[in-house]
MISE-202991 format. One record per residue (C-alpha): chain; residue in one letter; residue number from 0; x, z, y. Coordinates in nm, 3 decimals. Layout:
% residues N
+-------+------+------+---------+---------+---------+
! chain ! resn ! resi !      xx !      zz !      yy !
+-------+------+------+---------+---------+---------+
!     A !    A !  NUM !       X !       Z !       Y !
...
+-------+------+------+---------+---------+---------+
END
This chain:
% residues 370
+-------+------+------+---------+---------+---------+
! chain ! resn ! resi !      xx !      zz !      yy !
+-------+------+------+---------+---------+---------+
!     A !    X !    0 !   2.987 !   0.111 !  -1.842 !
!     A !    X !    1 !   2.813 !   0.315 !  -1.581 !
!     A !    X !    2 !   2.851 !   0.005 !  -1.320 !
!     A !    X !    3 !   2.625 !  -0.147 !  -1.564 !
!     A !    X !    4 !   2.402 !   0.106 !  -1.588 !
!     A !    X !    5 !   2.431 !   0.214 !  -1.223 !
!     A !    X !    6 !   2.343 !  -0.204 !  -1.180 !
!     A !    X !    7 !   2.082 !  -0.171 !  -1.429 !
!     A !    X !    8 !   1.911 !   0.134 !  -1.309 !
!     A !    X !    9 !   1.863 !  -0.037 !  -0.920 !
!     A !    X !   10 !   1.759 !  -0.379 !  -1.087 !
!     A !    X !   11 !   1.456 !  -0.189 !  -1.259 !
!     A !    X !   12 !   1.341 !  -0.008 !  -0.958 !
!     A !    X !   13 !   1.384 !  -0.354 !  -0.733 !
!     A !    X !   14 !   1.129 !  -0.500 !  -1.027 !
!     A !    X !   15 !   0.913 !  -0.201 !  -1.015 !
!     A !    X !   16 !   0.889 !  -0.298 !  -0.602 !
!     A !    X !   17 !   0.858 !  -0.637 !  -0.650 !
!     A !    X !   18 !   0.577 !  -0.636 !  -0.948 !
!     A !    X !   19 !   0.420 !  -0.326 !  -0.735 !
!     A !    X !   20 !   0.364 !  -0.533 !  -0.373 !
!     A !    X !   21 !   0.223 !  -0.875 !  -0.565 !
!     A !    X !   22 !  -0.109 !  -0.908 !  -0.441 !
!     A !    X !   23 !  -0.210 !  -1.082 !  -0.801 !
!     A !    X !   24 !  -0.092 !  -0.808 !  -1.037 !
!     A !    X !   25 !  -0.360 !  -0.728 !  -1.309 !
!     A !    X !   26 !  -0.451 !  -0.422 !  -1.501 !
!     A !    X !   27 !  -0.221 !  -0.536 !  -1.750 !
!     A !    X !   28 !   0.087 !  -0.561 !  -1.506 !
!     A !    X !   29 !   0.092 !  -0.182 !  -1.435 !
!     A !    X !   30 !   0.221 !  -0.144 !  -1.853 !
!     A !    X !   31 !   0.526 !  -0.392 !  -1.696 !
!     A !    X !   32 !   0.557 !  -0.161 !  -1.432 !
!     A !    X !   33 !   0.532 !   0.102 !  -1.667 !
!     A !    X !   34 !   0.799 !  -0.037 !  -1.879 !
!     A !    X !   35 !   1.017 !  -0.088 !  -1.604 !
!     A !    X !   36 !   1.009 !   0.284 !  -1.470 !
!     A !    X !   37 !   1.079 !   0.386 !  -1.827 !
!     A !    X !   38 !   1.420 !   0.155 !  -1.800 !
!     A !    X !   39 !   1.502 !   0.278 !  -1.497 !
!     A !    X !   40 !   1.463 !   0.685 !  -1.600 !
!     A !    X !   41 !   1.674 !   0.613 !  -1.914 !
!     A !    X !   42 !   1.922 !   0.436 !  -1.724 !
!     A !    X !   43 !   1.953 !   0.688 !  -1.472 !
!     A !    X !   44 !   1.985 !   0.972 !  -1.718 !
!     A !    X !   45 !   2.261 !   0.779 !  -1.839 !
!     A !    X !   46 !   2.424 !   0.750 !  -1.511 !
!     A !    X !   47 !   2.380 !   1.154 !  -1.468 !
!     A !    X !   48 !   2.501 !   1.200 !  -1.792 !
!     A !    X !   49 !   2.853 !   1.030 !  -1.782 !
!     A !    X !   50 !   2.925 !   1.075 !  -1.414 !
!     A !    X !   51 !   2.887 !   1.474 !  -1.489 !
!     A !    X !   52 !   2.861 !   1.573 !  -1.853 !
!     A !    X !   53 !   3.228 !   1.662 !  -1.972 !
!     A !    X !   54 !   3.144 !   1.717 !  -2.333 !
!     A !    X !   55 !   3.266 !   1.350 !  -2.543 !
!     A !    X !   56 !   3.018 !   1.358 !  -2.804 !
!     A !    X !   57 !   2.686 !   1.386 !  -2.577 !
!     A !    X !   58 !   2.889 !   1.119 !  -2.375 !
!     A !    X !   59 !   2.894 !   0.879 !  -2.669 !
!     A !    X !   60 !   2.626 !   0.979 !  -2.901 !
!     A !    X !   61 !   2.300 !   1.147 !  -2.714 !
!     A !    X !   62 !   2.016 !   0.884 !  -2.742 !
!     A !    X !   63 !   1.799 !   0.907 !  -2.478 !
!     A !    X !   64 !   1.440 !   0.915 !  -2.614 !
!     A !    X !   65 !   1.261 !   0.679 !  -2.314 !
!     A !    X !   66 !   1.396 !   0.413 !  -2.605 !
!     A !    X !   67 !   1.095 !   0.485 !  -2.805 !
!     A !    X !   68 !   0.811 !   0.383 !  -2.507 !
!     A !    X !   69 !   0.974 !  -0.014 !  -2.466 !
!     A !    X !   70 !   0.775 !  -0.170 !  -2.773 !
!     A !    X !   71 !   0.480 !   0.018 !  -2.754 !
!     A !    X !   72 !   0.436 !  -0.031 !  -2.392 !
!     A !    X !   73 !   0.527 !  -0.460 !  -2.438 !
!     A !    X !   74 !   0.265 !  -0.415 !  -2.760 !
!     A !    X !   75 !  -0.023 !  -0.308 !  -2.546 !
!     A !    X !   76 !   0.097 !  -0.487 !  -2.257 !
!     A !    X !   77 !  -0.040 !  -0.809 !  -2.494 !
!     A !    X !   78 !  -0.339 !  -0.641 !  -2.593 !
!     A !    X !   79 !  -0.472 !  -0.587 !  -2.285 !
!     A !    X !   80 !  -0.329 !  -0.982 !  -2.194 !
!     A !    X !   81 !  -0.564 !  -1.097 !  -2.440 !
!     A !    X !   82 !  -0.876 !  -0.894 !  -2.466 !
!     A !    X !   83 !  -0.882 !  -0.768 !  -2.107 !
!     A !    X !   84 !  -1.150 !  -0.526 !  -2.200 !
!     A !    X !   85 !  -0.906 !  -0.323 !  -2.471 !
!     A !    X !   86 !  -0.796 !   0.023 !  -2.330 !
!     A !    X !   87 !  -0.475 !   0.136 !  -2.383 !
!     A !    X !   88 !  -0.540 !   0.492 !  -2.426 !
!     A !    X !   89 !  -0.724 !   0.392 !  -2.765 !
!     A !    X !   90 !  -0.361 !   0.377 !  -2.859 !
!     A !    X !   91 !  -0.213 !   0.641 !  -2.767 !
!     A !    X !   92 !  -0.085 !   0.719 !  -3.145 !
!     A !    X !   93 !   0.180 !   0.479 !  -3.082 !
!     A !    X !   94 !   0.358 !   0.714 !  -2.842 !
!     A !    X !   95 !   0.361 !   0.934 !  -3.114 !
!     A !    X !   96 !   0.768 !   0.875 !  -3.179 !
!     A !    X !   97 !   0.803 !   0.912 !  -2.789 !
!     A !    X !   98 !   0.702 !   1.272 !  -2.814 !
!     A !    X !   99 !   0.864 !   1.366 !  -3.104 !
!     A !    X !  100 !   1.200 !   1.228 !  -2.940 !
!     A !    X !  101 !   1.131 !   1.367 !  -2.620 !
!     A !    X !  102 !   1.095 !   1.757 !  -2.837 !
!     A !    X !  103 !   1.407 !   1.676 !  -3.041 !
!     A !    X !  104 !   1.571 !   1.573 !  -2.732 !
!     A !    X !  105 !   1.486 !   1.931 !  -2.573 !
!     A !    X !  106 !   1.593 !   2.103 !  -2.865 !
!     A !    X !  107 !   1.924 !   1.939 !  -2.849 !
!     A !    X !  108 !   1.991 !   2.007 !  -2.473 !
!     A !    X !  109 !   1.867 !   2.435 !  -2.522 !
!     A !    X !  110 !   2.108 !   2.455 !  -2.859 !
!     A !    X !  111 !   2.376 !   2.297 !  -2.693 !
!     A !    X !  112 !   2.328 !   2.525 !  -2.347 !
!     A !    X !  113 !   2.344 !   2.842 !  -2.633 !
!     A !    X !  114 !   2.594 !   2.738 !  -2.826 !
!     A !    X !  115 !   2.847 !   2.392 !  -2.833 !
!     A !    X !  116 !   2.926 !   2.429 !  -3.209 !
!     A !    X !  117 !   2.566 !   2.452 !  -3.299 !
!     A !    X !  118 !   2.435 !   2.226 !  -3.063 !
!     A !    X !  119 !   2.643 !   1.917 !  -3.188 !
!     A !    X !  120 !   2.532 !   1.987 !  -3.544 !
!     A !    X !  121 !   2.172 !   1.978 !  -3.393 !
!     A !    X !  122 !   2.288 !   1.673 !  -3.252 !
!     A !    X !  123 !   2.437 !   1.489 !  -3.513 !
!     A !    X !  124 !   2.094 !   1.461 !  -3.695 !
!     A !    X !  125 !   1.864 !   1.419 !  -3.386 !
!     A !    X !  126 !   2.140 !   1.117 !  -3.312 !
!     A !    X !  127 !   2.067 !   0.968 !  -3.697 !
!     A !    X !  128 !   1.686 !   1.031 !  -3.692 !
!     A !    X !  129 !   1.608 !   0.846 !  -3.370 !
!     A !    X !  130 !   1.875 !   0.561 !  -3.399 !
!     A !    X !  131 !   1.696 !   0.424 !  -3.771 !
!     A !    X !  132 !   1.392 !   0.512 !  -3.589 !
!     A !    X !  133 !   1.474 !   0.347 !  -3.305 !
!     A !    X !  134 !   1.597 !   0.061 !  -3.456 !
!     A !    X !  135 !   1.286 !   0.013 !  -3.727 !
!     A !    X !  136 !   1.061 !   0.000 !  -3.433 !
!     A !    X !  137 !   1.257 !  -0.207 !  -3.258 !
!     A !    X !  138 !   1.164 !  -0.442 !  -3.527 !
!     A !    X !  139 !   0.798 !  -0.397 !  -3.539 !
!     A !    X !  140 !   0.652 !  -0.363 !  -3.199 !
!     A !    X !  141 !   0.839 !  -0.693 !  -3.071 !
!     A !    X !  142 !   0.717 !  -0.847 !  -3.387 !
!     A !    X !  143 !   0.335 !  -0.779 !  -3.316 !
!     A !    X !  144 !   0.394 !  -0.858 !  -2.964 !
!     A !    X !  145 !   0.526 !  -1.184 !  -3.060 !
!     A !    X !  146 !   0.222 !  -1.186 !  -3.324 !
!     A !    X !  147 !  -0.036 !  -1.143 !  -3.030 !
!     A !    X !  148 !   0.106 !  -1.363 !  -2.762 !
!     A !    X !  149 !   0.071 !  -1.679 !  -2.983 !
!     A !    X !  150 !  -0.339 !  -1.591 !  -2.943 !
!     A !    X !  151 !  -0.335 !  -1.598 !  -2.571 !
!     A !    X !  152 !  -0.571 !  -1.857 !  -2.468 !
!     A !    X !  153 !  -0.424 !  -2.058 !  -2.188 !
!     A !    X !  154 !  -0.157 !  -1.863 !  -2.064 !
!     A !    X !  155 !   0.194 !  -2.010 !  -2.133 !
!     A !    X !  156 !   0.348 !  -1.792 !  -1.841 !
!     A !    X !  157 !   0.245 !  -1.500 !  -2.058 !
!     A !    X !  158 !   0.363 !  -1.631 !  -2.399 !
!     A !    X !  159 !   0.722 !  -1.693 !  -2.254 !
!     A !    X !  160 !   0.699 !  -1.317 !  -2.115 !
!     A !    X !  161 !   0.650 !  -1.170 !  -2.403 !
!     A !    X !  162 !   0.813 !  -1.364 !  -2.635 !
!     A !    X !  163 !   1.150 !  -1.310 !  -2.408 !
!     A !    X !  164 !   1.123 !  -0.971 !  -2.381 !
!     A !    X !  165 !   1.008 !  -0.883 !  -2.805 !
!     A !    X !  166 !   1.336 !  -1.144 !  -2.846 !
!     A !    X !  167 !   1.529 !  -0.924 !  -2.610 !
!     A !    X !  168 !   1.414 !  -0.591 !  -2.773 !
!     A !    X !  169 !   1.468 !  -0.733 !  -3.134 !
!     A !    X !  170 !   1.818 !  -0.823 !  -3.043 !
!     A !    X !  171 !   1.875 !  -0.431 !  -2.966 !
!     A !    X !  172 !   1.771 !  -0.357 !  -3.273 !
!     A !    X !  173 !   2.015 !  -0.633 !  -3.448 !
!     A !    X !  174 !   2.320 !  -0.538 !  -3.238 !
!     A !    X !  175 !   2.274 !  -0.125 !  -3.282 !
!     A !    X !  176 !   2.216 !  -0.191 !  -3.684 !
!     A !    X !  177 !   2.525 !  -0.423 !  -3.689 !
!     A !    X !  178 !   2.755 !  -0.151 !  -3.527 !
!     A !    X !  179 !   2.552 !   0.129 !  -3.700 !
!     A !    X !  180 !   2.632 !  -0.055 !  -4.112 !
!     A !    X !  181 !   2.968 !  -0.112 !  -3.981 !
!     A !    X !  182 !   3.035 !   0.245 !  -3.863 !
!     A !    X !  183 !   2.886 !   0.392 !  -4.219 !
!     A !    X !  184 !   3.140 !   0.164 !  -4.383 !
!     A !    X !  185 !   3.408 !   0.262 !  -4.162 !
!     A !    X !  186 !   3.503 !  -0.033 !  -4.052 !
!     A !    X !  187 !   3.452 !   0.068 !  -3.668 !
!     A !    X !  188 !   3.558 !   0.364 !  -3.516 !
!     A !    X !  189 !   3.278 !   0.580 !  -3.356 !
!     A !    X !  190 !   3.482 !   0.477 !  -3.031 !
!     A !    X !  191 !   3.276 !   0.170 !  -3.039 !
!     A !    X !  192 !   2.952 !   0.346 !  -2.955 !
!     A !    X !  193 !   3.063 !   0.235 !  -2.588 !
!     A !    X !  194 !   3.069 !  -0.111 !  -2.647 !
!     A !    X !  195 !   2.722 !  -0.134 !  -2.825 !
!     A !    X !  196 !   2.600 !   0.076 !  -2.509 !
!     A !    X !  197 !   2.705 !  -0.171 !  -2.297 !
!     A !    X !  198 !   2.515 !  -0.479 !  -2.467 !
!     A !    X !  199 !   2.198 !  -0.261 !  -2.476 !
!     A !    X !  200 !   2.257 !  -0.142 !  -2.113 !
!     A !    X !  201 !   2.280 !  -0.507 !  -1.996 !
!     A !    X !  202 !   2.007 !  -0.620 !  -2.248 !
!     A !    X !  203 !   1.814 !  -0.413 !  -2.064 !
!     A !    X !  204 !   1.877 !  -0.561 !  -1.730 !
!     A !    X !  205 !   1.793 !  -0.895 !  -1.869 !
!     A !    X !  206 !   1.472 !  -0.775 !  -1.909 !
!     A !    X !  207 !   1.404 !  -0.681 !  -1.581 !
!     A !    X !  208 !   1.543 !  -1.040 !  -1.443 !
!     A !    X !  209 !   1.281 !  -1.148 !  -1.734 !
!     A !    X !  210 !   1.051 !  -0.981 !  -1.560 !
!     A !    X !  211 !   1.118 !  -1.086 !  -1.208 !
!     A !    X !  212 !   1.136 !  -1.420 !  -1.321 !
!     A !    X !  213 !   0.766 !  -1.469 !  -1.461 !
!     A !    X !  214 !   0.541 !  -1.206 !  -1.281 !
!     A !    X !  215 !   0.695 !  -1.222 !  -0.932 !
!     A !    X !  216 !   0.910 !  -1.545 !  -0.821 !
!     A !    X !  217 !   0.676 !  -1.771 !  -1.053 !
!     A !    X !  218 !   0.369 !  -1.649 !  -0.843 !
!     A !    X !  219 !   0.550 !  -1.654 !  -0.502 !
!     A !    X !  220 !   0.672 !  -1.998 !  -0.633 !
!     A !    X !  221 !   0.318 !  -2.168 !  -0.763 !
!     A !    X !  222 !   0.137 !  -2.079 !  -0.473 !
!     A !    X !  223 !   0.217 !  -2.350 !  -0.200 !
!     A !    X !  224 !   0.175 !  -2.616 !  -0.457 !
!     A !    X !  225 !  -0.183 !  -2.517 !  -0.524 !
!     A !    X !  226 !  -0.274 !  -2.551 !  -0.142 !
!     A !    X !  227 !  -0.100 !  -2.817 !  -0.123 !
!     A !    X !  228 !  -0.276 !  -3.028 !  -0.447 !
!     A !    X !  229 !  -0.644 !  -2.971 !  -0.311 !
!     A !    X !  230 !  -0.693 !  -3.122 !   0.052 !
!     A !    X !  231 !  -1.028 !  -2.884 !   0.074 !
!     A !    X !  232 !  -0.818 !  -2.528 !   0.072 !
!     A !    X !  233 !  -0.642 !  -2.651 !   0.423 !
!     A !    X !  234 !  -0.664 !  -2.342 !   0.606 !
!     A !    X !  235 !  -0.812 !  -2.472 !   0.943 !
!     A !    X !  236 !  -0.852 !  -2.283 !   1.287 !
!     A !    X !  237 !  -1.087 !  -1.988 !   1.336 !
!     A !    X !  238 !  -1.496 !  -2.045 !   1.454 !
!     A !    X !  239 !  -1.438 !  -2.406 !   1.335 !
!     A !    X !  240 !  -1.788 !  -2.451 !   1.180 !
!     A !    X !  241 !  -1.729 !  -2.562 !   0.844 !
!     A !    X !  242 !  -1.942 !  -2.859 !   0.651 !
!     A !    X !  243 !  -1.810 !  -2.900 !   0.325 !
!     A !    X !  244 !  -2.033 !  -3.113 !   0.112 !
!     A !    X !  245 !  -2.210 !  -2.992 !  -0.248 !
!     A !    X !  246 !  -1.931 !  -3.150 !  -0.433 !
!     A !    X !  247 !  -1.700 !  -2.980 !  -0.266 !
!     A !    X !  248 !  -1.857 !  -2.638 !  -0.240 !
!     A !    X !  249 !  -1.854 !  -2.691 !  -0.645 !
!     A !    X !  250 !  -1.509 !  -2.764 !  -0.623 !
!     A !    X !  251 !  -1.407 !  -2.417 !  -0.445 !
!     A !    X !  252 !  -1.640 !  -2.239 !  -0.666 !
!     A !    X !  253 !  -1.490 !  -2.363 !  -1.002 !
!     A !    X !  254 !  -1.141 !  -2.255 !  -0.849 !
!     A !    X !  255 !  -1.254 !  -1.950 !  -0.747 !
!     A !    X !  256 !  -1.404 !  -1.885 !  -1.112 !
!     A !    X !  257 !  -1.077 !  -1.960 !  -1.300 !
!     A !    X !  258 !  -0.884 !  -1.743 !  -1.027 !
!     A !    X !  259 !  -1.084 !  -1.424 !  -1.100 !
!     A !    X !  260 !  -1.115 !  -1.510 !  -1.495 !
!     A !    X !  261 !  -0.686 !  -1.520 !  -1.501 !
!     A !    X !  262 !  -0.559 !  -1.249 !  -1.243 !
!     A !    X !  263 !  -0.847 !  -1.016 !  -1.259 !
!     A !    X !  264 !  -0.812 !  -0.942 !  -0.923 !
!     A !    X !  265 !  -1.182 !  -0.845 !  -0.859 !
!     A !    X !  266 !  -1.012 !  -0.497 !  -1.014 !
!     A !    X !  267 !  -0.805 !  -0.429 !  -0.673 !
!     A !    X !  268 !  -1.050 !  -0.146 !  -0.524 !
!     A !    X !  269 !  -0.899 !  -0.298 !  -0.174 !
!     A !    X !  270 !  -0.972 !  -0.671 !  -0.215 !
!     A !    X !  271 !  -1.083 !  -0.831 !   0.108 !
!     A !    X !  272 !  -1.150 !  -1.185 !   0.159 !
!     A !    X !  273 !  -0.857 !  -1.252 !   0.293 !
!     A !    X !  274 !  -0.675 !  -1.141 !   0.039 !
!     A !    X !  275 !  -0.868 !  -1.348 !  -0.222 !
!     A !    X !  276 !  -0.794 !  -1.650 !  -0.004 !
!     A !    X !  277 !  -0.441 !  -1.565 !  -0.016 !
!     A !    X !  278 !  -0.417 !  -1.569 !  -0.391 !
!     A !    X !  279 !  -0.622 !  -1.864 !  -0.461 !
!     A !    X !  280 !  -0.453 !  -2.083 !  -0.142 !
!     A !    X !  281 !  -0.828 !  -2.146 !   0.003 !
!     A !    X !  282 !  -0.930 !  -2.124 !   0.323 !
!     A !    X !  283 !  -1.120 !  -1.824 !   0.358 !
!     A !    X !  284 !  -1.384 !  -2.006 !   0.583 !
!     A !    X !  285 !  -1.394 !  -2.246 !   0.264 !
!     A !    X !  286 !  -1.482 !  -1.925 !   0.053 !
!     A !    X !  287 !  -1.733 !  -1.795 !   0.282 !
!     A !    X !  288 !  -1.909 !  -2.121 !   0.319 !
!     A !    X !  289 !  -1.909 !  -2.215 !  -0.078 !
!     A !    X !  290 !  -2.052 !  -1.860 !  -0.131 !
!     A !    X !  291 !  -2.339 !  -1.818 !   0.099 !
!     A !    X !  292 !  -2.461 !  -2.163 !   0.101 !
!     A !    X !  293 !  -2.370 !  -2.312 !  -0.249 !
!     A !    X !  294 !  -2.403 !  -1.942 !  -0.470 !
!     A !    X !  295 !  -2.626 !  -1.777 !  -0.222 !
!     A !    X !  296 !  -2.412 !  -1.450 !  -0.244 !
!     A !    X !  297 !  -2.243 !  -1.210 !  -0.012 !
!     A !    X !  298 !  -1.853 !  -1.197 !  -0.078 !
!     A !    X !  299 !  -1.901 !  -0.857 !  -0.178 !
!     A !    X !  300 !  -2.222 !  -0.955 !  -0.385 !
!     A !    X !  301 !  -2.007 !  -1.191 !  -0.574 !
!     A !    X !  302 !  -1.687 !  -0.945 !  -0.618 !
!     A !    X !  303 !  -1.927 !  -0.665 !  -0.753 !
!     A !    X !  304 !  -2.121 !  -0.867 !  -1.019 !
!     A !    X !  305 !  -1.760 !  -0.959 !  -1.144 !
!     A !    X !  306 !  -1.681 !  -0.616 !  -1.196 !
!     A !    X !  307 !  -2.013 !  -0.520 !  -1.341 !
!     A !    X !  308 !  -1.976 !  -0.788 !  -1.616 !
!     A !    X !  309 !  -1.628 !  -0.651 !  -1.720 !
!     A !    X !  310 !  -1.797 !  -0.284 !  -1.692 !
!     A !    X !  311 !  -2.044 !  -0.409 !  -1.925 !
!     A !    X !  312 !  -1.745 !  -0.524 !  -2.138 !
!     A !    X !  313 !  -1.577 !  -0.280 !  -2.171 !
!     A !    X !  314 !  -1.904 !  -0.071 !  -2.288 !
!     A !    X !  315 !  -1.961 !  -0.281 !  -2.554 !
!     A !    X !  316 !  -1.602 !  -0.259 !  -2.697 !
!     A !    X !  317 !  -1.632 !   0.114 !  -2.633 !
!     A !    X !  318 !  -1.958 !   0.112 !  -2.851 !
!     A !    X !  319 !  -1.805 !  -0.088 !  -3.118 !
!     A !    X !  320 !  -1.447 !   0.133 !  -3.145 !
!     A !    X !  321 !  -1.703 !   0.469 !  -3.130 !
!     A !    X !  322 !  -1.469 !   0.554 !  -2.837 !
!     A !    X !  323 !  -1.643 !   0.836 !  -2.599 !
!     A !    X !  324 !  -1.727 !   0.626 !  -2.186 !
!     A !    X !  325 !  -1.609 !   0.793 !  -1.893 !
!     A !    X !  326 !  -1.859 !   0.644 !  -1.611 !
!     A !    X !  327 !  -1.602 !   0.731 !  -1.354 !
!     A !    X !  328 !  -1.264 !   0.628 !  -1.517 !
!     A !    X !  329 !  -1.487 !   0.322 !  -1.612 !
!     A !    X !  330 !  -1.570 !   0.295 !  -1.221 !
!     A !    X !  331 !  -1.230 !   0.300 !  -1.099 !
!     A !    X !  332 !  -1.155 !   0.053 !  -1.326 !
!     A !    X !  333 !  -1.338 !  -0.225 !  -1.244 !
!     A !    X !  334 !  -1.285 !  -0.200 !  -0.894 !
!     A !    X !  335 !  -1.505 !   0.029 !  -0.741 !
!     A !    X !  336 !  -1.398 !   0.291 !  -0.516 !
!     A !    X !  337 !  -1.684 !   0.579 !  -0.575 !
!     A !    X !  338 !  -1.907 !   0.607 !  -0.881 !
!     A !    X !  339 !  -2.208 !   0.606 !  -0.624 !
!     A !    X !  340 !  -2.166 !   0.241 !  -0.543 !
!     A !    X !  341 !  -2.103 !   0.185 !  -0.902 !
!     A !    X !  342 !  -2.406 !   0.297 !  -1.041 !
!     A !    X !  343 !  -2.566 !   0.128 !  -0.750 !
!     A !    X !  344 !  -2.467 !  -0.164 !  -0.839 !
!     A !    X !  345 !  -2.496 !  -0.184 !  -1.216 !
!     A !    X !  346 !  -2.884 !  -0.020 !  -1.180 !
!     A !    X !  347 !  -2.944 !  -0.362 !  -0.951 !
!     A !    X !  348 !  -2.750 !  -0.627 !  -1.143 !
!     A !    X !  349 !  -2.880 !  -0.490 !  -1.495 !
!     A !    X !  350 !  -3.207 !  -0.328 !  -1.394 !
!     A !    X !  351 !  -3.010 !   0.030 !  -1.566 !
!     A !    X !  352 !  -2.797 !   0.249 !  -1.469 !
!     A !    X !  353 !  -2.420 !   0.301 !  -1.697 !
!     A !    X !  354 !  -2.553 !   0.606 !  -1.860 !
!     A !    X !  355 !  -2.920 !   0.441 !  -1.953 !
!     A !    X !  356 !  -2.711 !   0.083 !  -2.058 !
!     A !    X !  357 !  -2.476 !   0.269 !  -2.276 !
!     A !    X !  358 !  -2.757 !   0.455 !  -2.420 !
!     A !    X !  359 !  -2.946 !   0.158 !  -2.500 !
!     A !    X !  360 !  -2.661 !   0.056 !  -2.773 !
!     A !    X !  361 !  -2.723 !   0.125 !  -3.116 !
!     A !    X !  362 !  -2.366 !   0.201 !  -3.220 !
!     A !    X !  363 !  -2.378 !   0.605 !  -3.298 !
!     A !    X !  364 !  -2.153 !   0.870 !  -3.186 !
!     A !    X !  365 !  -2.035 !   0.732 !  -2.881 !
!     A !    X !  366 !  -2.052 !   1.018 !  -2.579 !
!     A !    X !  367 !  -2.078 !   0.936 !  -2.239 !
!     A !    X !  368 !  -1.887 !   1.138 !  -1.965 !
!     A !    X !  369 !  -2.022 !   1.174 !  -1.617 !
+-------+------+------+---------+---------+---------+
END
């Protein structure tokens, strides 16, 4: 077992490194990253705990409580894949069996540290509690993960995602309540615990390959076939004066569109143009060009009104939940590196500034934060 685990355990951080350095990753893509930190912890508190714990039963029984953030971080992980202006903080309820299991698991570490006898009677029910629990909402997260993913509008790389990961977290559930019924019937010695450890231990690094598979090597994959399909993104050689013709300008401006509208990538505080040329496979002399003569914008010009609209966004949804508007956290989020040249910005593109916008919305008792 703890080859698996120790295998496990270095799989999750190489996703977390992977997912971390792609230049396309989205708001939504730090929950995945998220996810995968919270794999890695639990798997290396398992390593810790059976390369130096002594005691059988904490060997075979403890649960580790980092079980309880995998469906609710895949569940808003969705959320945020469809409705990019949801905040996942609004849910923050459905950590709420996290933090109970993370006291319990406390609790059952000080008893057993004062007393052995005491501390695996402690155990024994913390062990019960959070295995049903574990296993219920191993059940329901995946399932409105699944629910959600069928909504997302053009994205099949996300549906498969999700849908492989809620399949991989329901199958937990299945396996741990099939040696769980059969342990209460006695028809499987508690021995066995080990063997169900091992399927979730390696279920678990399936869903880091899962991971791997559609948010890292599928981008690193599609990119050269995008340059590749439009002869206009050629990248050609530097202080070549570029004429592309109106058609074409069009052309780079209705890829550019989709580009920002999927990846979001107008949110990375350090995006440059050449990293936006990267992503989308176009020449960044194309870019320039296409903006300054066909939009009449600065690159920056362009990048900023993209971020005010979603700033606007996510007012609005924060009007209509009654949820209180940080200006700042809202800054950050949309790209912007200092509220200053946030509220710069807004006050030119909407003729207000945050605070006077959010003002303007009828929706009462919604605070604003400075």
């Amino acid at each position: 077992m703890i080859y698996v685990i120790a295998i496990g355990a270095f799989q999750a951080l190489a996703a977390v490194a992977l997912l971390s350095s792609s230049k396309l990753r989205s708001k939504a893509d730090y929950l995945l990253i998220l996810l995968l930190c919270c794999i890695a912890t639990h798997l290396a508190i398992k390593f810790c705990i059976f390369s130096f714990v002594n005691d059988p039963e904490v060997r075979t029984q403890m649960n580790t409580f980092i079980g309880f953030c995998y469906g609710p971080l895949l569940y808003l992980y969705a959320r945020q894949r469809r409705d990019t202006a949801f905040i996942p903080a609004s849910r923050w309820y459905v950590f709420l069996p996290f933090i109970f299991g993370a006291v319990g698991y406390l609790t059952v570490i000080c008893v057993l540290l004062w007393s052995a006898g005491a501390g695996h009677a402690v155990l024994y029910y913390y062990n019960e509690s959070t295995t049903w629990t574990m296993m219920l909402l191993g059940f329901l997260f995946p399932g409105l993960s699944f629910r959600i993913a069928k909504s997302l509008p053009d994205m099949p790389q996300e549906k498969k995602l999700i849908n492989y990961i809620s399949y991989l977290l329901g199958m937990i559930s299945i396996i741990s309540i099939g040696f769980k019924t059969t342990q209460s019937l006695h028809l499987l010695h508690s021995s066995y615990n080990i063997v169900c450890r091992d399927i979730v231990y390696s279920l678990l690094l399936l869903i880091c390959l899962v991971i791997i598979r559609y948010k890292y090597v599928g981008i690193i994959g599609s990119q050269p076939a995008k340059a590749d399909a439009r002869p206009i993104t050629a990248e050609i050689a530097p202080f070549r004066k570029m004429l592309l013709s109106i058609e074409e300008q069009k052309q780079v401006l209705q890829l550019l569109e989709a580009h920002l509208h999927k990846t979001k990538i107008y949110t990375d505080t350090e995006l440059n143009l050449d990293k936006l040329a990267q992503g989308t496979g176009i020449s960044k002399y194309h870019i320039s060009e296409t903006l300054n003569s066909y939009a009449g914008k600065s690159f920056y010009q362009y990048i900023n009104e993209w971020r005010i609209r979603r700033a606007m966004e996510q007012i609005r949804f924060m009007n209509e939940k009654a949820l209180p508007v940080n200006v700042l956290t809202l800054a950050y989020d949309c790209g912007f590196k200092a509220k200053s040249s946030f509220n710069q910005y807004f006050k030119k593109i909407t003729g207000l500034t945050p605070t006077e916008y959010i003002k303007s919305l009828v929706t009462p008792g919604v605070t604003v934060h400075e």
